[in-house]
N, C-alpha and C positions, 0 to 999 in steps of 0.2 A: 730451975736455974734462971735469975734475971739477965736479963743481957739488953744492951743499951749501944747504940751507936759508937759510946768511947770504947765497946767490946771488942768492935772491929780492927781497932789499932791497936790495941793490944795482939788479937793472938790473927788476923789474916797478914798476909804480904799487902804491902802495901802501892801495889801497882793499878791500884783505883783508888778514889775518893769518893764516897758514896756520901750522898745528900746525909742530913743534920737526923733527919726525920727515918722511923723504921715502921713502913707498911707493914702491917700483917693480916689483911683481911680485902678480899674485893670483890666487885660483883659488879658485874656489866662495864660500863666504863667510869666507875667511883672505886676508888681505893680509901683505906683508914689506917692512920698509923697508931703505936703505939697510946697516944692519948685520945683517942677517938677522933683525932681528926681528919673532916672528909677530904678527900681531894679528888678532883677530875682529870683522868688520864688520856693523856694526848700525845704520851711516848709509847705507849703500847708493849713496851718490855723492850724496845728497839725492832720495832715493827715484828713483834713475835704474835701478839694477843691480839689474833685476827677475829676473834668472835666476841671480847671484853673477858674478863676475867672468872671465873666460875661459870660459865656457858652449861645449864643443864644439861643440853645433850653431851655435850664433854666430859663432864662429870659422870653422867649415866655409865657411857662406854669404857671409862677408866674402871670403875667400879667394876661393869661387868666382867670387864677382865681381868680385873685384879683378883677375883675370886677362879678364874680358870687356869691363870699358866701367865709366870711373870718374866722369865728367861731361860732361852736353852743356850744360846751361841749359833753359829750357820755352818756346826756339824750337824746339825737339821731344820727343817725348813718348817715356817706356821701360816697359819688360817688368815690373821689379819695383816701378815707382810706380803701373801700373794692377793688376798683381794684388794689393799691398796695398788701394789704394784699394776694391778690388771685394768684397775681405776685410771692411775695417773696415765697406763699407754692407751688408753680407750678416749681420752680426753685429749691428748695432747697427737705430737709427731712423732714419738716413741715407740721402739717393740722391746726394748729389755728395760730394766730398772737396777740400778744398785744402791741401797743404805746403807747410811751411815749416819753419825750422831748430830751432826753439824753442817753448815754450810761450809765452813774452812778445810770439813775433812771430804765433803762432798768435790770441792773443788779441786782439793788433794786430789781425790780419784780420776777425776775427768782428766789434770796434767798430765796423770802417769799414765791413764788409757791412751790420751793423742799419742805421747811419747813411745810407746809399746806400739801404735798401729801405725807410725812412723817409720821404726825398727825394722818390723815385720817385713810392710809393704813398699819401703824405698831405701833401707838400709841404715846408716850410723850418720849419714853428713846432714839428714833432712830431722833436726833438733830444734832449731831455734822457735822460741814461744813470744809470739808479740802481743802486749797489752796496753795500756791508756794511763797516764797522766793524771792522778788523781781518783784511777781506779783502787776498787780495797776489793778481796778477792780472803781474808782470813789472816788467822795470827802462825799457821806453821809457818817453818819457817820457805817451803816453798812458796806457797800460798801469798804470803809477805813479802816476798822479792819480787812476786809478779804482780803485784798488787803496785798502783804507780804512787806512791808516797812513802820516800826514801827512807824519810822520820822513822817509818817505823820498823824497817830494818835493818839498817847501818848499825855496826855497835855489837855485832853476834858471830862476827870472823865470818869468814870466804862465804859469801853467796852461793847461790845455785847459779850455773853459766848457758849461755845462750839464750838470755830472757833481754826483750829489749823492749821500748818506749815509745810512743810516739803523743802528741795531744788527740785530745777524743775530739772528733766532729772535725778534723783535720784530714781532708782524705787524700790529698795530695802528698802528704806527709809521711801518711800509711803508704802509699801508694809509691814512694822512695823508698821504705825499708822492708816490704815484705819481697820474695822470691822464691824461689823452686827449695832453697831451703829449708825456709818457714814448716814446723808439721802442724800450729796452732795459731787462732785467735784467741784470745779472752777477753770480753768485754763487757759489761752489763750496759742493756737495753735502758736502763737509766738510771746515771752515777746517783748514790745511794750520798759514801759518807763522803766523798766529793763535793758536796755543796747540793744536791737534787739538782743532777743536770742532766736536762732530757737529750733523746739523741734528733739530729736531724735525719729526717728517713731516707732523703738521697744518700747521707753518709752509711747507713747502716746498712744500704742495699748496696752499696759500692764495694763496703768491705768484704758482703759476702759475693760479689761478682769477681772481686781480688783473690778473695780465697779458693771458688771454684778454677781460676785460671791456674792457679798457683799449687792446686792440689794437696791445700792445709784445711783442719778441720778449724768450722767456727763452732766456740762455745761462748753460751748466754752464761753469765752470772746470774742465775733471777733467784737468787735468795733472800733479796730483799725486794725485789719489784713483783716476784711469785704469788698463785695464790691470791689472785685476789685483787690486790692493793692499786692495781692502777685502773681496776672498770673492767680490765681482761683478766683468764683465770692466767693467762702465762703475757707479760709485755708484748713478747714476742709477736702477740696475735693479731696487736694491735697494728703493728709496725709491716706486715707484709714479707717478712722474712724469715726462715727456718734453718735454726741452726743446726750443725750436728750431735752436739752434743749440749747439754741444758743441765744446772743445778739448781736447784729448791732446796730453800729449810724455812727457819725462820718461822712465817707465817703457817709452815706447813701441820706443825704441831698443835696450834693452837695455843701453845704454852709449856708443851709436852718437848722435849729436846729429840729430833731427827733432823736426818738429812736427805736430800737421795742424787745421786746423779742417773740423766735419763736418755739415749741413745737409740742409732740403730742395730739392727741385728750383727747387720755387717760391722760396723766399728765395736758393737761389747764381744765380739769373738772373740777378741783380742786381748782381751783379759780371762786366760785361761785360768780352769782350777791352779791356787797357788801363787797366783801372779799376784795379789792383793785382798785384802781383805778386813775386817772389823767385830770384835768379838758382841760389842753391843748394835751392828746394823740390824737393822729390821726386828728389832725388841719387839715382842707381841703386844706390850704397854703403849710404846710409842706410835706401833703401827695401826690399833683397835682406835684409838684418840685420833688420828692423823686421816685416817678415813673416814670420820663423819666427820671433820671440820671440812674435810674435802669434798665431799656429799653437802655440808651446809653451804659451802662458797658456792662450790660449781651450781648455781643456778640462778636463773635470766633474773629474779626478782633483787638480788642481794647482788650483783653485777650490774645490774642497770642503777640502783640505789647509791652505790660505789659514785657514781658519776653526780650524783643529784646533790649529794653530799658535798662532794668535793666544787659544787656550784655557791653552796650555802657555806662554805669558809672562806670561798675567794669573795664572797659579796660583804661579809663582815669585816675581813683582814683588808678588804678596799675601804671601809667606811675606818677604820680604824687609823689607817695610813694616810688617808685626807686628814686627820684631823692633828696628826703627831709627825708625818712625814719622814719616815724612818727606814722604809725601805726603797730598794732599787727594784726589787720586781717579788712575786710570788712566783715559784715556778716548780714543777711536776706531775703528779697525774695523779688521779685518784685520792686516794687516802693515804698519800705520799707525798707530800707540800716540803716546798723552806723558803723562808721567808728569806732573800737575801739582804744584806742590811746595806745602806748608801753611804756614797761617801763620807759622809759625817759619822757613823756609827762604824765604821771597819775595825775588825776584831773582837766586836764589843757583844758578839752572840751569846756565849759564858754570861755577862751582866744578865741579859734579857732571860736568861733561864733560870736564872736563879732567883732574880725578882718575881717570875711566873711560880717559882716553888712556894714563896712567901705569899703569894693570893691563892695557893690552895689547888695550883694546877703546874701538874707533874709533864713537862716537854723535852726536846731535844736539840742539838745543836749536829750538824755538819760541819765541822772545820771551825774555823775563827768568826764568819762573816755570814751564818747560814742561821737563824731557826727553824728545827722540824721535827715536824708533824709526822707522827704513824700512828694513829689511834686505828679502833678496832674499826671494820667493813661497817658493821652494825650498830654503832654508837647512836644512839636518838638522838635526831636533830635539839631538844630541849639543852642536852649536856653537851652539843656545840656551841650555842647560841649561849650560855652559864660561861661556859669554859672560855669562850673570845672575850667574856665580859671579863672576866676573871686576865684574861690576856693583857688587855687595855690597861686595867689598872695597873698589869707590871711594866708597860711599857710608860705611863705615866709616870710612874717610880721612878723610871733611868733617865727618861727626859725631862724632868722636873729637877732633878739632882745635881742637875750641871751647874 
């Protein structure tokens, strides 16, 4: 059967628009579509393809366990969802793990754990869930409400209630709306599709000083900053702060779709048999793949690289911007960039992505005013240094064009 990008509009819904061009092959961080053309990828699947794309060892351990045991459900338990689980609390501040498919449903979980150990241990008035201003947290429709960009959930009848707002890195702000009510935060250690906005750490250790007073649980979003992508295996590492509760996906997979949210003992109590659950968590597919990308990240050589990397794109995205002047700042961590664009280019990050698709390298945007960057940990500096070049000449396109 051929099929062709105009296949798409015929028989999907049409609540994406997906590029002109149809990838079908990759390896490392080069993708080919359709006509055999190469391209260098520098979106990473939306910071998913933390190791590039067909990673041997990924492939190995898909295979090998595609040949042993593909799904039961978690009316019984398997080999490669407790050795990861055992993984991720031996690495991190965690003693239980729950999976799930996604970050959206991971986050799901973490809402309705606060809210259930809320119930429990203070009763029915201590509900309200406070989040950030251009935070994105998943497309349920919980997820979506707390997630602070209205856009995307106005339009679907009554909300979920007692979810409020305030701006990130605003602690004064926070610091007037939370109280003895409050049973949650939700934040990410650094705004993802926000525009890549880092946090300041007085603000992040404030919130959790707020939170310990106030007697609500802090949860990290790190499903986009998880894993790897900022030089730490979890943001949070970096920042001096421990949340209670944390979600990972994304990167976690390697490519492979999981989720998980990760806790203490005392807070996963709280989620008794019954209380919640997911017929595809902890897939033995997803979990066999998901432990050796996590055995491939977690180490000091691919961690410290993260960093040196991420030194070799601000050094070119500087020599780039002297010469076209186009941005207001780089800003992020790791393998987690965006370019913010200046007053002259506002809104104009869509142009710049799409002129980058036409020199052959596959990126991202944040909002209106952001280009970004999630390529894979491991991308060879060579397909940095191709790929900026490859950059240049699309930002040449959109300022030559005027």
């Amino acid at each position: 059967m051929n099929v062709t990008r105009a296949t798409f509009d015929d028989v999907m819904v049409p609540n994406y628009n997906p590029a002109g061009m149809v990838p079908v092959r990759g390896e490392g961080s080069r993708v080919w579509d359709q006509d055999g053309a190469e391209y260098i990828d520098f979106a990473g699947g939306i910071a998913v393809n933390v190791l590039g794309h067909c990673h041997p060892e990924l492939v190995k351990a898909l295979n090998e366990q595609g040949s042993k045991l593909w799904h039961l459900s978690n009316v019984f338990t398997n080999e490669p969802a407790l050795r990861l689980a055992k993984k991720l609390n031996d690495a991190t501040f965690s003693d239980k793990v729950y999976f799930a498919n996604s970050g959206a449903e991971a986050n799901e979980a973490a809402l309705k754990l606060a809210r259930r150990w809320a119930l429990d241990k203070h009763g029915e008035e201590k509900n309200q869930i406070i989040a950030f201003n251009k935070g994105f947290h998943g497309r349920t429709f919980f997820t979506v409400t707390v997630g602070g960009q209205a856009a995307y959930s106005d339009g679907f009848g009554p909300k979920p209630g007692a979810v409020d707002h305030c701006d990130y890195n605003d602690l004064a702000a926070f610091e007037a709306l939370i109280s003895d009510k409050t049973c949650a935060v939700m934040m990410e250690p650094l705004q993802g599709e926000g525009g890549i906005i880092p946090p300041d750490v007085d603000f992040v250790k404030g919130v959790r000083e707020l939170c310990d007073k106030h007697n609500a649980l802090l949860i990290f979003d790190e499903v986009q900053s998880g894993v790897g992508r900022t030089g730490h295996l979890y943001a949070y590492m970096g920042l001096g702060v421990t949340p209670d509760i944390l979600t990972t996906a994304k990167s976690l997979g390697g490519g492979f779709p999981i989720g998980a949210m990760l806790t203490t003992a005392d807070i996963a109590a709280h989620l008794k048999p019954g209380t919640h659950g997911s017929t595809y968590g902890g897939n033995p597919l997803a979990c066999a793949v998901a432990e050796k990308a996590l055995d491939i990240v977690n180490q000091p050589e691919v961690l410290e690289g993260v960093l040196k990397k991420e030194a070799l794109f601000r050094e070119l995205l500087g020599a780039i911007n002297e010469k076209y002047n186009v941005f207001e700042e780089v800003r992020g961590q790791g393998m987690l960039l965006g370019c913010a664009l200046n007053e002259k280019y506002q809104g104009r990050a869509r142009d710049f992505m799409m002129a980058a698709t036409k020199e052959n390298l596959m990126c991202l945007v944040a909002g209106m005013n952001v280009i970004r960057f999630a390529p894979s940990l491991v991308i060879p500096d060579e397909d940095i240094k191709e790929g900026l070049a490859r950059f240049e000449r699309a930002v040449a396109a959109v300022v030559n064009a005027e």
